[in-house]
Steps between C-alpha positions, in 0.01 A plus 500: 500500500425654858725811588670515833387842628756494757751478196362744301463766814863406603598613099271807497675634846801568340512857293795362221291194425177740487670697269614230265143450459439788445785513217326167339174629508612823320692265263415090532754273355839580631790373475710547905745697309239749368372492870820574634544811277365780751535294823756637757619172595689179356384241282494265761301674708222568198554111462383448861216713548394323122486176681279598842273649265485174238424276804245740566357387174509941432720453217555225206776417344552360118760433306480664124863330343779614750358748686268485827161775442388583859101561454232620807293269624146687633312237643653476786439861559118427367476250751613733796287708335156334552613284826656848708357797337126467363359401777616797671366721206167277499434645827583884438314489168202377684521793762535758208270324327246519798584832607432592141149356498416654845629868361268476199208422694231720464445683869135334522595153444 
């Protein structure tokens, strides 16, 4: 499955729906009332940030019996990940990497 980065960027904008990953990566596999436990704002509106980031494909949803377990999904982030940030870092670890070899050179060399 290809993730729609636009999707998942539109999800991570948002500091509620950051920090409801941030509550399922502390603790995966809840339930939206567990989720709505420490969240200043109504079930509903937990139940609506939920959904922008499931069609993100950030979090999964399964049914265990009558209850709904909310889990993190990282490879979205992963994929960000390699496509936005490390080729940016490639480029600065080269630099230290060269400035580090030129540094340790030996002054007659």
């Amino acid at each position: 499955m290809t993730v729609d980065i636009d999707k998942v960027f539109k999800a991570l904008a948002d500091s509620t729906r950051r920090e409801l990953l941030d509550r399922l990566h502390a603790d995966n596999g809840q339930t939206l009332g567990t989720l709505c436990e420490k969240m200043s704002m109504t079930r509903q509106a937990v139940t609506k940030h939920l959904a922008i980031l499931e069609d993100a494909n950030l979090v999964a949803t399964v049914w265990q019996g009558r209850e709904k377990l909310h889990y993190l999904n990282p490879v979205p982030l992963h994929e960000i990940s390699v496509r936005w940030i490390a080729k940016f870092e490639r480029n600065r670890l080269d630099a230290l990497h060269q400035l580090k070899q030129q540094l340790e050179r030996k002054p007659d060399e």
